[in-house]
C-alpha positions in Angstrom: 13.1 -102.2 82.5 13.7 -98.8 81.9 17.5 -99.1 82.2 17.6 -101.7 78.9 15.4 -98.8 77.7 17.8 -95.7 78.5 20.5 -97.8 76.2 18.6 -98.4 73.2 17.4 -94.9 73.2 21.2 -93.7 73.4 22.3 -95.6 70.7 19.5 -94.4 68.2 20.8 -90.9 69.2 24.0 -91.6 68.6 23.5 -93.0 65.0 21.2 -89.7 64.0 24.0 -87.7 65.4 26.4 -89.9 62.5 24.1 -89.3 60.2 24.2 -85.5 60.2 27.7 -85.4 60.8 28.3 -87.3 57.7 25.7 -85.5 55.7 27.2 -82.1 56.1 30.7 -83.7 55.8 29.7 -84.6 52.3 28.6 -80.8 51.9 31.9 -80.0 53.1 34.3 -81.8 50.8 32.0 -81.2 48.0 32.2 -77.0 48.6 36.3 -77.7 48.7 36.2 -79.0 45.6 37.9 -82.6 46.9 34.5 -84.8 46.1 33.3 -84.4 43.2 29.8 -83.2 42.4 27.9 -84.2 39.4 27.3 -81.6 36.8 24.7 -78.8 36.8 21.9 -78.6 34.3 21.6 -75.4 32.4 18.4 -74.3 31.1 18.1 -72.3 28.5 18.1 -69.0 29.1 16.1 -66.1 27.1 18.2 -64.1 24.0 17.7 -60.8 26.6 19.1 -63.1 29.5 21.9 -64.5 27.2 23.2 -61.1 25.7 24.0 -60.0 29.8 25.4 -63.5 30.5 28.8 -63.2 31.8 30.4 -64.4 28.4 28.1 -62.6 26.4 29.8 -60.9 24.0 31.9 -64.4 23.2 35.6 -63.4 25.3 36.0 -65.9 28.1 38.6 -65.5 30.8 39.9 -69.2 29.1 40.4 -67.3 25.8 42.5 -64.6 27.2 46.3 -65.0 27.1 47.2 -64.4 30.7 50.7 -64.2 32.0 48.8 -66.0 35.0 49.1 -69.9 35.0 46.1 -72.0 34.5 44.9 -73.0 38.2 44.8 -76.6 38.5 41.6 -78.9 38.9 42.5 -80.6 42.5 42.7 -78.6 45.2 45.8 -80.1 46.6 47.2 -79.0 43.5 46.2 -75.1 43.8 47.5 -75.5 46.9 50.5 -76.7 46.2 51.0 -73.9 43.4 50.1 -70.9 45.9 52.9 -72.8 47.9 55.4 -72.2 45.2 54.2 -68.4 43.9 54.3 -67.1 47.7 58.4 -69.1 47.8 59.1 -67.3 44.6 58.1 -63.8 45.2 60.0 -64.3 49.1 62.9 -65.3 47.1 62.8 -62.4 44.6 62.1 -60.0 48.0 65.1 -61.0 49.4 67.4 -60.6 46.5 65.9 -57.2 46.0 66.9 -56.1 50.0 69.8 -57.5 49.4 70.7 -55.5 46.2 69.1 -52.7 48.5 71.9 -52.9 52.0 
């Protein structure tokens, strides 16, 4: 009897294990940025609490003109455009040592 027992037993483990594995997966994928998450509610916030709000004083880093590129939403695609800054500046590097020799 306590054979069919051990099995059951086993199994049940087994499935809690799945389910916190795939619970902190979820919290995984969401922190990457590659699930999305629904929206935040802000409260509002005090006039004191407002006027030290970063964006207070009504310049956001959106407003600025940057010579920086927008980062994309995806984070396949910000990877993909680190991939191409970091080949650009080795190209540039190596004309330079070669202008250098």
């Amino acid at each position: 009897m306590r054979a069919r027992q051990g099995g059951w037993v086993g199994l049940v483990v087994i499935l809690v294990a799945l389910v916190i594995v795939a619970f902190l997966a979820k919290d995984a994928l969401k922190k990457y940025g590659l699930v999305p998450s629904p929206p935040t509610a802000t409260k509002a916030a005090t006039p004191g609490e407002r006027a030290r709000a970063a964006g207070a004083m009504g310049v956001d880093a959106t407003d600025l003109d940057t010579s920086a590129p927008q980062a994309p939403g995806a984070a396949l695609d910000r990877a993909r455009g680190v991939e191409e800054m970091v080949q650009r500046q080795a190209d540039e590097r190596a004309k330079r040592m070669d202008g250098v020799q």
